[in-house]
PDB file of N, H, CA, C and O in Angstrom:
ATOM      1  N   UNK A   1     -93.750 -15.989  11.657  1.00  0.00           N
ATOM      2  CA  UNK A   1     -94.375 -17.010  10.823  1.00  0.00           C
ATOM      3  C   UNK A   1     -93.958 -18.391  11.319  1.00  0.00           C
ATOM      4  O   UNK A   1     -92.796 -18.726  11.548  1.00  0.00           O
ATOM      5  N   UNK A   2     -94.685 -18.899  11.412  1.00  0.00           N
ATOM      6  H   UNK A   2     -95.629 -18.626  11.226  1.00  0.00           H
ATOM      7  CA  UNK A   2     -94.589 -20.308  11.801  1.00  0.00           C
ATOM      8  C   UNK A   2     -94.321 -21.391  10.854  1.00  0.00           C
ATOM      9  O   UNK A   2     -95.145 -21.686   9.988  1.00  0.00           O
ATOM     10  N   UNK A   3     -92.918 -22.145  11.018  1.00  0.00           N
ATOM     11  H   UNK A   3     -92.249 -21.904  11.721  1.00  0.00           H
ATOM     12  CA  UNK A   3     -92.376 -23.312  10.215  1.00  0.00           C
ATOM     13  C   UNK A   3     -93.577 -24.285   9.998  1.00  0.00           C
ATOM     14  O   UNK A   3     -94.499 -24.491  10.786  1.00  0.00           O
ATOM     15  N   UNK A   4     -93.313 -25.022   8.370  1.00  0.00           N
ATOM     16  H   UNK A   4     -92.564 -24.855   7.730  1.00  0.00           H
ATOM     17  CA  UNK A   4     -93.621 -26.370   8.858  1.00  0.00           C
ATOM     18  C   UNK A   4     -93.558 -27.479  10.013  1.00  0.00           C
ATOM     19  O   UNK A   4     -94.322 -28.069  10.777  1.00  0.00           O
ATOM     20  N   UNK A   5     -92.392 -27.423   9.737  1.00  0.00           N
ATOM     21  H   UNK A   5     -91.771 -26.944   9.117  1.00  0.00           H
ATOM     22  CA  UNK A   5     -91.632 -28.190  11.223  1.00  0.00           C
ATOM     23  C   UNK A   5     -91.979 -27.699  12.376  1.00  0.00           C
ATOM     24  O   UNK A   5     -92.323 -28.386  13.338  1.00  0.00           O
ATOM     25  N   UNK A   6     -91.901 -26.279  12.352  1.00  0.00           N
ATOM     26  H   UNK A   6     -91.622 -25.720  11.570  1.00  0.00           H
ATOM     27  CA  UNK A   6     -92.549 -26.163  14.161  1.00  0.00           C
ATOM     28  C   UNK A   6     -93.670 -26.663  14.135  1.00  0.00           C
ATOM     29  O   UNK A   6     -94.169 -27.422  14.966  1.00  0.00           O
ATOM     30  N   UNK A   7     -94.185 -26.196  13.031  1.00  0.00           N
ATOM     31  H   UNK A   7     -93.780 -25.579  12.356  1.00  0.00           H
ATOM     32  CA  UNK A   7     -96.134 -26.616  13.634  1.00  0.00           C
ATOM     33  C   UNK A   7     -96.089 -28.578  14.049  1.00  0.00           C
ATOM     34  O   UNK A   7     -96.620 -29.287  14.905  1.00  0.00           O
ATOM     35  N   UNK A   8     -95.109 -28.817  12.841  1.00  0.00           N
ATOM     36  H   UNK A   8     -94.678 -28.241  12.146  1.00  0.00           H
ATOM     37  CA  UNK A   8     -95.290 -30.483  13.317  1.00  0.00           C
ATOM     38  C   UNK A   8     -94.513 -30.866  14.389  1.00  0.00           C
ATOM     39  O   UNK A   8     -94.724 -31.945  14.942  1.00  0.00           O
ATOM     40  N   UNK A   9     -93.731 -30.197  14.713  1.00  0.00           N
ATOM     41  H   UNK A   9     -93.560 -29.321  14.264  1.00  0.00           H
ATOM     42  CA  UNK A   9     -93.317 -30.205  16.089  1.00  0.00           C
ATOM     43  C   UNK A   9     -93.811 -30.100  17.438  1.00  0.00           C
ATOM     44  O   UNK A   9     -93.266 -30.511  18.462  1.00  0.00           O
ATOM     45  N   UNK A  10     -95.184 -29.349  17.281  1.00  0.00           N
ATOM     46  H   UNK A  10     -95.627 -29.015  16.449  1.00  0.00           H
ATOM     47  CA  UNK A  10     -95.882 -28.357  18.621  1.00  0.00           C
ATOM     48  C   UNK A  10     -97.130 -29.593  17.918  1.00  0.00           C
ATOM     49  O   UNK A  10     -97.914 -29.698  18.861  1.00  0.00           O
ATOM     50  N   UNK A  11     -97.520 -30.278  17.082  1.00  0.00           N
ATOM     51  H   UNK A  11     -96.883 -30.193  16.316  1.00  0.00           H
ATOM     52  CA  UNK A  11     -98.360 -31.347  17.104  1.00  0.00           C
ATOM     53  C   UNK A  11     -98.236 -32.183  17.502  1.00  0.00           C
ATOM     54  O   UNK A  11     -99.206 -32.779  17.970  1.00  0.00           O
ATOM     55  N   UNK A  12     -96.945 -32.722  17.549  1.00  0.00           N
ATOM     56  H   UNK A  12     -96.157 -32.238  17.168  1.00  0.00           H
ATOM     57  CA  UNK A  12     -96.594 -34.215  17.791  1.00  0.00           C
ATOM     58  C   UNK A  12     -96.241 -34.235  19.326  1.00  0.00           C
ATOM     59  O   UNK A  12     -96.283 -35.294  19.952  1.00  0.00           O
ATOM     60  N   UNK A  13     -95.954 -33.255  19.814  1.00  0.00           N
ATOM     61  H   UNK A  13     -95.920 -32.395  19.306  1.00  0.00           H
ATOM     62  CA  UNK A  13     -95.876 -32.661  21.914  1.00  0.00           C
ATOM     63  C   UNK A  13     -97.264 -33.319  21.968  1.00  0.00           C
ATOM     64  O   UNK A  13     -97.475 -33.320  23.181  1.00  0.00           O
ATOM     65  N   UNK A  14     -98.158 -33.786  21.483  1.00  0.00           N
ATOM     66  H   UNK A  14     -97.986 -33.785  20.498  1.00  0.00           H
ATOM     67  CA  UNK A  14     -99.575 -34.006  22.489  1.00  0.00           C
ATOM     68  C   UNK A  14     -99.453 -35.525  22.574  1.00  0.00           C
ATOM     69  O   UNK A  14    -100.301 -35.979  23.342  1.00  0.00           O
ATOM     70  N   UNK A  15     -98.688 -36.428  22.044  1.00  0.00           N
ATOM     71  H   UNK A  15     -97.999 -36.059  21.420  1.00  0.00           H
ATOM     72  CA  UNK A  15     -97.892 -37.384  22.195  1.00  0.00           C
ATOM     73  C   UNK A  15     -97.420 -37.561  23.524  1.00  0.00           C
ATOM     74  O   UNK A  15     -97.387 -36.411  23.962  1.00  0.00           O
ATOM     75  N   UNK A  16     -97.058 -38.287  24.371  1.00  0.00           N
ATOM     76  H   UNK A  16     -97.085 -39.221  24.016  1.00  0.00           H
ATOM     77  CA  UNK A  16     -96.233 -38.494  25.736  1.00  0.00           C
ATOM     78  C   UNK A  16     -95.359 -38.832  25.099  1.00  0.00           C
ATOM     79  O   UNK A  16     -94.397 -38.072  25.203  1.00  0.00           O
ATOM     80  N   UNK A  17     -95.162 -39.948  24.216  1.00  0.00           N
ATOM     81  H   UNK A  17     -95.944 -40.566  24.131  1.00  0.00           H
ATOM     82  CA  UNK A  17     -93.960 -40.571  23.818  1.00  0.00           C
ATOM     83  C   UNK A  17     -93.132 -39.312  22.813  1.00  0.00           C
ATOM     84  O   UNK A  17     -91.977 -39.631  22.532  1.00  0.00           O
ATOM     85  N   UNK A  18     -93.404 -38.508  22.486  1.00  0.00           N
ATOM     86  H   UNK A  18     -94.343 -38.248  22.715  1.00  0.00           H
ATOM     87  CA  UNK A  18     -92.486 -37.301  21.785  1.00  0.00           C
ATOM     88  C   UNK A  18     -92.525 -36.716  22.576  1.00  0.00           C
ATOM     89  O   UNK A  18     -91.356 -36.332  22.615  1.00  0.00           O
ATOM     90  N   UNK A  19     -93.368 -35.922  23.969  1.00  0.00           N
ATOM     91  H   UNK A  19     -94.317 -36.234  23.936  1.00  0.00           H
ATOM     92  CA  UNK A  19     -92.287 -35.008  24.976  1.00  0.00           C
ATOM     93  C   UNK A  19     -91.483 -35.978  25.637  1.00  0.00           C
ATOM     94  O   UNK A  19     -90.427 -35.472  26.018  1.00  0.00           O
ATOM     95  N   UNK A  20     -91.604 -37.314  25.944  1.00  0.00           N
ATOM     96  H   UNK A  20     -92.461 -37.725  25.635  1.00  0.00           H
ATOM     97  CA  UNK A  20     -90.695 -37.923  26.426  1.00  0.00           C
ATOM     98  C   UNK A  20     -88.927 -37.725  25.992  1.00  0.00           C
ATOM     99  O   UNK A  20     -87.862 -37.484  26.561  1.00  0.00           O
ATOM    100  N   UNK A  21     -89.469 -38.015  24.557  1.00  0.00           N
ATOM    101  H   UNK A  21     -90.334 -38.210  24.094  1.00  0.00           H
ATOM    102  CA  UNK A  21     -88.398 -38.146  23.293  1.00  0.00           C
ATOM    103  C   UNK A  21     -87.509 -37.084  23.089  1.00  0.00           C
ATOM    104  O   UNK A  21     -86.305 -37.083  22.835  1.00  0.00           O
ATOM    105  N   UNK A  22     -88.597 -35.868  23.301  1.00  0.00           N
ATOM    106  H   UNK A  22     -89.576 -35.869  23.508  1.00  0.00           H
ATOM    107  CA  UNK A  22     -87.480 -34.753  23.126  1.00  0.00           C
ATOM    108  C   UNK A  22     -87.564 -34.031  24.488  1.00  0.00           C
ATOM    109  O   UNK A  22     -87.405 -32.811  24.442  1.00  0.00           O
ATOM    110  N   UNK A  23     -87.762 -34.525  25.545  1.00  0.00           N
ATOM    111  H   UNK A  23     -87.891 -35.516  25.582  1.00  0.00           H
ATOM    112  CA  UNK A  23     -88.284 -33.466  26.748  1.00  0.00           C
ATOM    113  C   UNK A  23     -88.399 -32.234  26.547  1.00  0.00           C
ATOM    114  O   UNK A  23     -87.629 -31.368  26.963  1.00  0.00           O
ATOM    115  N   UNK A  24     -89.561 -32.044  25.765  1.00  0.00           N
ATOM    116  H   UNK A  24     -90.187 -32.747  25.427  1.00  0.00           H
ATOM    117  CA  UNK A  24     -90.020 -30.501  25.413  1.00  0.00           C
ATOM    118  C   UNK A  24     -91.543 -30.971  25.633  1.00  0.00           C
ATOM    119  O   UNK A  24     -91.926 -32.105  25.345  1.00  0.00           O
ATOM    120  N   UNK A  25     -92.696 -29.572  26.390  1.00  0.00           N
ATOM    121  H   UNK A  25     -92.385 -28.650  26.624  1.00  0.00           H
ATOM    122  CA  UNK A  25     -93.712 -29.836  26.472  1.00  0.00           C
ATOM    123  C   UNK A  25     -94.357 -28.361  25.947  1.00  0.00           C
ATOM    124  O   UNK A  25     -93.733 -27.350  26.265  1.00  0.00           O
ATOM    125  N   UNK A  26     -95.555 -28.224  25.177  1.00  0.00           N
ATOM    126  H   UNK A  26     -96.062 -29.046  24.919  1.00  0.00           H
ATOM    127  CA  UNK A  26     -96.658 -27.037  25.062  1.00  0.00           C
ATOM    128  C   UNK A  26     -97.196 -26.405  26.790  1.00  0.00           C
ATOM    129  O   UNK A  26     -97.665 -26.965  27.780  1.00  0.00           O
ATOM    130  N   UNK A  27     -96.894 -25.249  26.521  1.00  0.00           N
ATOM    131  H   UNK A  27     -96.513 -24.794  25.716  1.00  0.00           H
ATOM    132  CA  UNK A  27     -97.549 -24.660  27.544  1.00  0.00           C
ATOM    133  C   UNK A  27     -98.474 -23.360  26.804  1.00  0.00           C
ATOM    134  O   UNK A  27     -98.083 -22.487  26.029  1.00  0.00           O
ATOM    135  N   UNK A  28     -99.594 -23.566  27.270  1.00  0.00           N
ATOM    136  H   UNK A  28     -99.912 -24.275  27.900  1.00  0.00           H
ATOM    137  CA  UNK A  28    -100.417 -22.382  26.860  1.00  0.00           C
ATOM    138  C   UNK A  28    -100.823 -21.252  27.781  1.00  0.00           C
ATOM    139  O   UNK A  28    -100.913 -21.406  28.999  1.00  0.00           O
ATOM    140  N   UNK A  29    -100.999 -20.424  27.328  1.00  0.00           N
ATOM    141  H   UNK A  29    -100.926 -20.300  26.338  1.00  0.00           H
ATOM    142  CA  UNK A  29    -101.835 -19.329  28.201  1.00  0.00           C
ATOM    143  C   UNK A  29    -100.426 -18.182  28.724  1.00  0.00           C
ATOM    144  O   UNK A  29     -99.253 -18.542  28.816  1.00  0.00           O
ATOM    145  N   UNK A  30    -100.865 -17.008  28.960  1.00  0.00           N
ATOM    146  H   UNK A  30    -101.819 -16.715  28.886  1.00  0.00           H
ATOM    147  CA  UNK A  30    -100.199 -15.831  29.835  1.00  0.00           C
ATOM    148  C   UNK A  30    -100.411 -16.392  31.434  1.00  0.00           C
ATOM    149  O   UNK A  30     -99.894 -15.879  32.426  1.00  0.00           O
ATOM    150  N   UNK A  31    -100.820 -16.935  31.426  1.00  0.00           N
ATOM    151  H   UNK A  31    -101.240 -17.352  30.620  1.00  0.00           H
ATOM    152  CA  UNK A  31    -100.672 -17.316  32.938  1.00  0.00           C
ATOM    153  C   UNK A  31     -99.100 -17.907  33.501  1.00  0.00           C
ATOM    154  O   UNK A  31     -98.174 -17.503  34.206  1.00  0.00           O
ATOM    155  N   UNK A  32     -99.498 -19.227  32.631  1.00  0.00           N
ATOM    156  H   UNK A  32    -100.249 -19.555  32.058  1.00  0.00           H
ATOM    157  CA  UNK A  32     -98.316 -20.006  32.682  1.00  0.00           C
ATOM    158  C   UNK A  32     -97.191 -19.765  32.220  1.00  0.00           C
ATOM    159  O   UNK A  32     -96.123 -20.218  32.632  1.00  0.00           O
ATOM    160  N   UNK A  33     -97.377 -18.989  31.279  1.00  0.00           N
ATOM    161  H   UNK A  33     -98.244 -18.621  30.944  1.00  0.00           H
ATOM    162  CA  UNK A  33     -95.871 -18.046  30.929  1.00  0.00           C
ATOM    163  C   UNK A  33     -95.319 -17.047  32.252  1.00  0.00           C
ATOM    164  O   UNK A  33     -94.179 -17.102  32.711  1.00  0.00           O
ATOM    165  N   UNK A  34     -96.311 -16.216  32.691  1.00  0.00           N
ATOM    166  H   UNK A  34     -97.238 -16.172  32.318  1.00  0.00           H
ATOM    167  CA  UNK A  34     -95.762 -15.331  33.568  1.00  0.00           C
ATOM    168  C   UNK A  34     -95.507 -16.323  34.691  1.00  0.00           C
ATOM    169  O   UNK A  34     -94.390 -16.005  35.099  1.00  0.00           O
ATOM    170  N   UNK A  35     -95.977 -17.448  35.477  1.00  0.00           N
ATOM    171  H   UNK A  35     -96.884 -17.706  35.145  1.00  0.00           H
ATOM    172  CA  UNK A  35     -95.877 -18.259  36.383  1.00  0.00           C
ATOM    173  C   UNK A  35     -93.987 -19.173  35.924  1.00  0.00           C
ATOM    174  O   UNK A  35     -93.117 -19.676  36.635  1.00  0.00           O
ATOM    175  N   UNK A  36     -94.118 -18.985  34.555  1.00  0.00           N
ATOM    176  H   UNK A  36     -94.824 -18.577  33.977  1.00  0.00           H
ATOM    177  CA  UNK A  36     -92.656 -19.436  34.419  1.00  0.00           C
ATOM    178  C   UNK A  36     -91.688 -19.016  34.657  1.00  0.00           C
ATOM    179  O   UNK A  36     -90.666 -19.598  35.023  1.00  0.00           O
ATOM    180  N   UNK A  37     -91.911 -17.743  34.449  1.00  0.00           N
ATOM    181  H   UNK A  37     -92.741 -17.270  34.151  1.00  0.00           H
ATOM    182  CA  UNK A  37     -91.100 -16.247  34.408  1.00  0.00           C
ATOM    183  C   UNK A  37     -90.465 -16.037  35.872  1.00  0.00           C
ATOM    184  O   UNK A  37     -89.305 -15.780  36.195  1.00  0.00           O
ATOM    185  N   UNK A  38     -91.664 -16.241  36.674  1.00  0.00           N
ATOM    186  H   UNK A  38     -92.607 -16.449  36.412  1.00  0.00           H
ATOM    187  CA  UNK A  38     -91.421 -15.961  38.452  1.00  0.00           C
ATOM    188  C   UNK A  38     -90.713 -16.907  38.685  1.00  0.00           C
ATOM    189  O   UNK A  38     -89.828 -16.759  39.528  1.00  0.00           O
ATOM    190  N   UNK A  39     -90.883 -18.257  37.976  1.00  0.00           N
ATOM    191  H   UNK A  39     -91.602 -18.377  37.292  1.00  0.00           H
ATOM    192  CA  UNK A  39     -90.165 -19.287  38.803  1.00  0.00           C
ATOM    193  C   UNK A  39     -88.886 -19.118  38.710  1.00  0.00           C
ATOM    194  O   UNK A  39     -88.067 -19.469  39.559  1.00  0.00           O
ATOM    195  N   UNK A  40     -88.591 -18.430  37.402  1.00  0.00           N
ATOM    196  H   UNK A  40     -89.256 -18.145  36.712  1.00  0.00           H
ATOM    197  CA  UNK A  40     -86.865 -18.461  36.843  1.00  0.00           C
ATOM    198  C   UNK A  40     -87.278 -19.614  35.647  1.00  0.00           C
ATOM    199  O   UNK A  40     -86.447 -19.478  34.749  1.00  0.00           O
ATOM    200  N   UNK A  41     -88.030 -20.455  35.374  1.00  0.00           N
ATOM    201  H   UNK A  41     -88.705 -20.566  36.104  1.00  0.00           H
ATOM    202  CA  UNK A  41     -87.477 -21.394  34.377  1.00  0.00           C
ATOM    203  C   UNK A  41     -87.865 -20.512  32.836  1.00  0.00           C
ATOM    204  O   UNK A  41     -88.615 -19.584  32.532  1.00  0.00           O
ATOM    205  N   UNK A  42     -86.883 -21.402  32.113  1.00  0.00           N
ATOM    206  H   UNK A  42     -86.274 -22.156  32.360  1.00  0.00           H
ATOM    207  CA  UNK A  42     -86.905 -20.633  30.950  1.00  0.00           C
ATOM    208  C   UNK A  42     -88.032 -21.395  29.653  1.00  0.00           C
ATOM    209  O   UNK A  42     -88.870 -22.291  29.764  1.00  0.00           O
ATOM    210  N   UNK A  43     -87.668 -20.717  28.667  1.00  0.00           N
ATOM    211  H   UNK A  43     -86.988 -19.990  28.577  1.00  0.00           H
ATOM    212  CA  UNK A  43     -88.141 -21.239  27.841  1.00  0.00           C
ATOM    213  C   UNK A  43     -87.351 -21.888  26.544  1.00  0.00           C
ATOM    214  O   UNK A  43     -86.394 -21.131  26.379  1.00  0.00           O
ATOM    215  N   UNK A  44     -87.317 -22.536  25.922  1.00  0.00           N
ATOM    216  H   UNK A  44     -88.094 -23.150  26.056  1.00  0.00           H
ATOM    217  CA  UNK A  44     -86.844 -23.000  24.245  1.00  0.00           C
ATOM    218  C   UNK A  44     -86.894 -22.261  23.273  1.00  0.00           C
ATOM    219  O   UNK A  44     -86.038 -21.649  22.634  1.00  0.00           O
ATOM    220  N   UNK A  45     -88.355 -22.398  23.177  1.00  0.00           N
ATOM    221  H   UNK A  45     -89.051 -22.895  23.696  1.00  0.00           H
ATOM    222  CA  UNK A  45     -89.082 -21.361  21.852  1.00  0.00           C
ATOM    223  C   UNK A  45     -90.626 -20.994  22.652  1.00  0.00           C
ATOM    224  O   UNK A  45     -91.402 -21.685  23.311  1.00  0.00           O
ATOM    225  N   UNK A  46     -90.620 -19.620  22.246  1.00  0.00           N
ATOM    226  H   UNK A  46     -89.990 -19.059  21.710  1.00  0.00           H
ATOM    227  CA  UNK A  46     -91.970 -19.240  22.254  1.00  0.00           C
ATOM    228  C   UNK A  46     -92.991 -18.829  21.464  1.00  0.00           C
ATOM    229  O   UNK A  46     -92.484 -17.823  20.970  1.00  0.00           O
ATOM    230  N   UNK A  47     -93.999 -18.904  21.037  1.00  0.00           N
ATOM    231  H   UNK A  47     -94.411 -19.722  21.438  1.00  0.00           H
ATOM    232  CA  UNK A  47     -94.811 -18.523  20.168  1.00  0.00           C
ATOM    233  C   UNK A  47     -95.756 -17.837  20.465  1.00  0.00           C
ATOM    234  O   UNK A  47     -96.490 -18.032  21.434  1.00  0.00           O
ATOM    235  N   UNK A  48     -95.856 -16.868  19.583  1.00  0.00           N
ATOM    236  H   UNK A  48     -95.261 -16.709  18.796  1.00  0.00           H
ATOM    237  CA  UNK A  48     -97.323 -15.826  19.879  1.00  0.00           C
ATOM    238  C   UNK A  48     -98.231 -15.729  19.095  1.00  0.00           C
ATOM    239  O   UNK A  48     -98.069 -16.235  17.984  1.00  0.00           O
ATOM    240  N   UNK A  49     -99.208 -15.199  19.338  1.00  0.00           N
ATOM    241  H   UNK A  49     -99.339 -14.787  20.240  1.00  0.00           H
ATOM    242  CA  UNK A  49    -100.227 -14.962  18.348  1.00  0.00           C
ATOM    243  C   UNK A  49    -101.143 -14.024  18.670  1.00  0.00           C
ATOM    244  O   UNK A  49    -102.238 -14.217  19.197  1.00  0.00           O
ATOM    245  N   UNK A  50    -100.443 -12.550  18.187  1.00  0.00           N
ATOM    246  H   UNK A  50     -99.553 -12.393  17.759  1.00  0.00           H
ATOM    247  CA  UNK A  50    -100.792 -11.440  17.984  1.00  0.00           C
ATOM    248  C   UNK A  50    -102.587 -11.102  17.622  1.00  0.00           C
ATOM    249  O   UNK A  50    -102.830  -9.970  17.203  1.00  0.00           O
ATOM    250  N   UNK A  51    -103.317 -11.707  17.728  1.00  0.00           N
ATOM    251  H   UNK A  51    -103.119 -12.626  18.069  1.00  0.00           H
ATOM    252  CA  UNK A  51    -104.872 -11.609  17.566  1.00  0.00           C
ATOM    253  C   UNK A  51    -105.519 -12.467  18.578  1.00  0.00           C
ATOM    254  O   UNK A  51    -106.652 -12.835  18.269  1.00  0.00           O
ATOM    255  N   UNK A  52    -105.047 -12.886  19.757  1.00  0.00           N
ATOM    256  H   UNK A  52    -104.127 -12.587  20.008  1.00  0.00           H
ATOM    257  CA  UNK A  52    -105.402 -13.521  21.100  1.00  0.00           C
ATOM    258  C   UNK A  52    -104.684 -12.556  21.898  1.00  0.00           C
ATOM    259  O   UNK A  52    -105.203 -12.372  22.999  1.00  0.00           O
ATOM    260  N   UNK A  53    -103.552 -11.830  21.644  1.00  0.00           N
ATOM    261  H   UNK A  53    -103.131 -11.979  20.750  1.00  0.00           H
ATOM    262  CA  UNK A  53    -102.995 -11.067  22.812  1.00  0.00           C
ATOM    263  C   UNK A  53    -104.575 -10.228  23.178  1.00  0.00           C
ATOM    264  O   UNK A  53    -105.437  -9.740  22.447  1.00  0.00           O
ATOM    265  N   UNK A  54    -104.432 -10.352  24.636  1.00  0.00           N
ATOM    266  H   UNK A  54    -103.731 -10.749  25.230  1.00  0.00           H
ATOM    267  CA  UNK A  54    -105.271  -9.874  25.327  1.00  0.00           C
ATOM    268  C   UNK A  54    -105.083  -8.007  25.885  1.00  0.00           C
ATOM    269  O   UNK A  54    -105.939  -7.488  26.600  1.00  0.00           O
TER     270      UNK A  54
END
């Protein structure tokens, strides 16, 4: 379940000046997750949503 706060958290990332602020950015898609994965970089928090899993 998704916080208040996260959601206003993962809103306010479309901001430059808040990923600046908190150097945290949205990444979407299985792509870019698995492309993260290979690289080694990690993640913070992740979120899913069980009715888009493909």
């Amino acid at each position: 379940m998704l916080t208040q706060n996260s959601e206003k958290l993962i809103r306010s990332l479309a901001q430059r000046k808040n990923r600046k602020k908190t150097g945290l950015f949205v990444a979407e898609g299985m792509k870019l997750v698995r492309d993260f994965v290979s690289a080694g970089i990690s993640a913070d928090i992740v979120y899913h949503i069980d009715e888009l899993d493909g």
